[in-house]
C-alpha positions as CSV (number, residue, x, y, z in Angstrom):
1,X,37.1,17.5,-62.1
2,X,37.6,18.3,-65.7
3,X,33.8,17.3,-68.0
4,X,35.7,14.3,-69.5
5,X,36.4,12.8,-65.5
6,X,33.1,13.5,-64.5
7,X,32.1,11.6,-68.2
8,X,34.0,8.7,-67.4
9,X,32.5,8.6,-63.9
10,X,29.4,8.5,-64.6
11,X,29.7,6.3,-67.1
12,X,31.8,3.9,-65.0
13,X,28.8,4.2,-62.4
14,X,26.2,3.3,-65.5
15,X,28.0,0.0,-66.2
16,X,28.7,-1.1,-62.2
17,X,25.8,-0.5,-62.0
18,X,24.3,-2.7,-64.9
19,X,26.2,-5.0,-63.0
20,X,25.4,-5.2,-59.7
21,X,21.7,-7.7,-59.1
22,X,18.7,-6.3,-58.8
23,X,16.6,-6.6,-55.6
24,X,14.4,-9.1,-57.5
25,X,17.6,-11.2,-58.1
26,X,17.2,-12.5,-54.8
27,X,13.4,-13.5,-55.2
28,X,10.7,-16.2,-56.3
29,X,11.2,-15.9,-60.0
30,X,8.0,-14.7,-61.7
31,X,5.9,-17.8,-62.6
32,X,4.1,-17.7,-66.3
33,X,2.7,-19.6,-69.0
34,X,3.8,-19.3,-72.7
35,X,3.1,-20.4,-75.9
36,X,6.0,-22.1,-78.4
37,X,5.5,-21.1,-82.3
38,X,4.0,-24.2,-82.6
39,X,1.4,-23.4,-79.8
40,X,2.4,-25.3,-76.9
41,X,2.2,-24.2,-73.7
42,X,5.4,-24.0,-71.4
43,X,5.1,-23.1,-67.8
44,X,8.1,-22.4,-65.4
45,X,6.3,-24.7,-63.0
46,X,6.7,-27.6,-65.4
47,X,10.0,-27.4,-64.2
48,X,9.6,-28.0,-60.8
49,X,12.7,-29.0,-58.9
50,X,14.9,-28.1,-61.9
51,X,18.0,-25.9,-62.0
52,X,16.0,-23.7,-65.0
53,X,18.0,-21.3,-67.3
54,X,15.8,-18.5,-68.5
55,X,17.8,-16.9,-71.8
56,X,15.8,-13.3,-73.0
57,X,16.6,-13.4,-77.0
58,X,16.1,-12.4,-80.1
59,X,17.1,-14.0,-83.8
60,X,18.3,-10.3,-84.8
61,X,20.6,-10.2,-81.9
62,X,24.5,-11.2,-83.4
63,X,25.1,-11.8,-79.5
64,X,22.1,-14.1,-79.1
65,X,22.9,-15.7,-81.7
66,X,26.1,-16.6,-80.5
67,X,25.2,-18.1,-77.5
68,X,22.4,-20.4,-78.5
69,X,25.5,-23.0,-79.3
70,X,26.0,-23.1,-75.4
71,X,23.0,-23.2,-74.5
72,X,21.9,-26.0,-76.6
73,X,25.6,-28.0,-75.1
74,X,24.2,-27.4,-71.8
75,X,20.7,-28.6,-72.3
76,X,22.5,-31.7,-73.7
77,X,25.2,-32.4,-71.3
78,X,23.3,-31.2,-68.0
79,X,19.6,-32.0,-69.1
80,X,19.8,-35.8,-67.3
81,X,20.9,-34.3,-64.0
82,X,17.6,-31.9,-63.7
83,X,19.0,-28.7,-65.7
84,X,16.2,-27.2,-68.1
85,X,17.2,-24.3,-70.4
86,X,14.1,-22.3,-71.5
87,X,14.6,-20.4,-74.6
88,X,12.2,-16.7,-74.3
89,X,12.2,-15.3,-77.6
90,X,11.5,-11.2,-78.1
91,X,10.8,-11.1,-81.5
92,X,8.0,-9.9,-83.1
93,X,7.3,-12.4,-85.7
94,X,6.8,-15.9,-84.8
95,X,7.5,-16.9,-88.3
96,X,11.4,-15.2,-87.9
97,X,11.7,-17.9,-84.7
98,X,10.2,-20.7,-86.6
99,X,12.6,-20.3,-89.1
100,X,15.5,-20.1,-87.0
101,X,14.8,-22.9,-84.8
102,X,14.9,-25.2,-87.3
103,X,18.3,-23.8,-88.6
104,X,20.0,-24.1,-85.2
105,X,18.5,-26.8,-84.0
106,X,17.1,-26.0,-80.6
107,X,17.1,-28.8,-78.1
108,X,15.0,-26.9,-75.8
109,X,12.0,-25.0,-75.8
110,X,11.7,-21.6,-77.2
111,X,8.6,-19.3,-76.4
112,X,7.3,-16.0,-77.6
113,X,7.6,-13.4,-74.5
114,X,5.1,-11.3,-73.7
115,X,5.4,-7.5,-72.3
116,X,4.0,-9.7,-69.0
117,X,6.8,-11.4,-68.7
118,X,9.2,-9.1,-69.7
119,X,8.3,-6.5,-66.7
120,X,7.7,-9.3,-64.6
121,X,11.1,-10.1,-65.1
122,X,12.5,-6.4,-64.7
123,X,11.8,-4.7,-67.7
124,X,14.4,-7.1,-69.8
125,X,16.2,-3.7,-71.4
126,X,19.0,-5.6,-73.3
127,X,19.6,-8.6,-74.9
128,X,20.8,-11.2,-74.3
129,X,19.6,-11.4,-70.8
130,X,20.0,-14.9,-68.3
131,X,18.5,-15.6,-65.4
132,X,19.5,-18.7,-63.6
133,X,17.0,-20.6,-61.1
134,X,18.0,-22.8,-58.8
135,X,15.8,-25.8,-57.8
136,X,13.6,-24.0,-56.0
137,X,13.1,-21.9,-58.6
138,X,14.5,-18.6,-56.7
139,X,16.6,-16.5,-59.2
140,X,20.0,-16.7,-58.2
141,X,21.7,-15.0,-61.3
142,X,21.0,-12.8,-63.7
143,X,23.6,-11.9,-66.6
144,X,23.0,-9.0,-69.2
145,X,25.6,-9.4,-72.6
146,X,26.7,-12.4,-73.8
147,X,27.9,-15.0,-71.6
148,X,30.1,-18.5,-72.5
149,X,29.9,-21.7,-72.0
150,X,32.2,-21.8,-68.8
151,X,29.9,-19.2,-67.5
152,X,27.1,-21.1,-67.5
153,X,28.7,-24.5,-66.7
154,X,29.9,-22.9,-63.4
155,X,26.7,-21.3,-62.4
156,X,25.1,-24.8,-62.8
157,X,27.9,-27.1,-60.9
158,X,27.8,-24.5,-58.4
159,X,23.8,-25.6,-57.9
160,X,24.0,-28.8,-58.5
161,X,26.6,-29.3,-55.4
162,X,24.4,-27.5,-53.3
163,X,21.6,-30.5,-53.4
């Protein structure tokens, strides 16, 4: 194999790789309690028996950015039949999220993550990251890059006809 073939290789085997789920996909998904800019406390297990859809962000992240508009559709549309999107926000200045909240108009809750939660969660190494809880809470998904709207509408009608 010529360098540039054993390049692509291995860089094909990098990305399958990135997207294959982790052994933790399958599992409980970590429980925590955070705090809001505004210093409320959110808990997973406020949640119970909610589809919950944890999105890893940040307000410097173009991608982020542009999937907080489907997020905040889903929490809208899907919020009545017990789908909760958590917002976990990686910046490092709670002022930055305040700010930006306001501007896009956040329907649900957004929470400063913690280097806890973060390993707890698999080392969250890019952004944007999803994970996608069924019900019970058991972590059923987990997408790295930006995803759409279709994305996520499928993940959760796939769920919610599982009842």
């Amino acid at each position: 194999m010529t360098r540039i073939k054993i390049v692509l290789f291995i860089i094909g085997l990098i990305i399958l790789g990135s997207a294959l789920p982790n052994v933790a996909d399958a599992a409980q998904a970590p429980s925590f309690t955070l705090k809001t800019v505004d210093g409320k406390k959110v808990s997973l297990s406020d949640y119970k028996g909610k589809i919950v859809i944890l999105n890893f962000w940040a307000t410097w992240c173009p991608p982020c950015r542009t999937e907080i508009p489907h997020f905040i559709k889903v929490q809208k549309d899907y919020a009545e039949k017990g789908v909760q999107v958590i917002g976990l926000s990686l910046d490092d200045q709670s002022s930055d999220v305040k700010s930006f909240i306001k501007e896009a108009k956040f329907n649900y809750p957004i929470v400063m993550a913690d280097q806890k939660v973060q390993v707890a969660y698999g080392t969250i190494s890019a952004i944007p990251t999803t994970f996608i809880l069924d019900q019970k809470h058991t972590i059923v998904d987990k997408a790295v890059g930006f995803r759409d709207e279709e994305y996520l509408v499928s993940k959760i009608e796939g769920l919610l006809g599982k009842k």
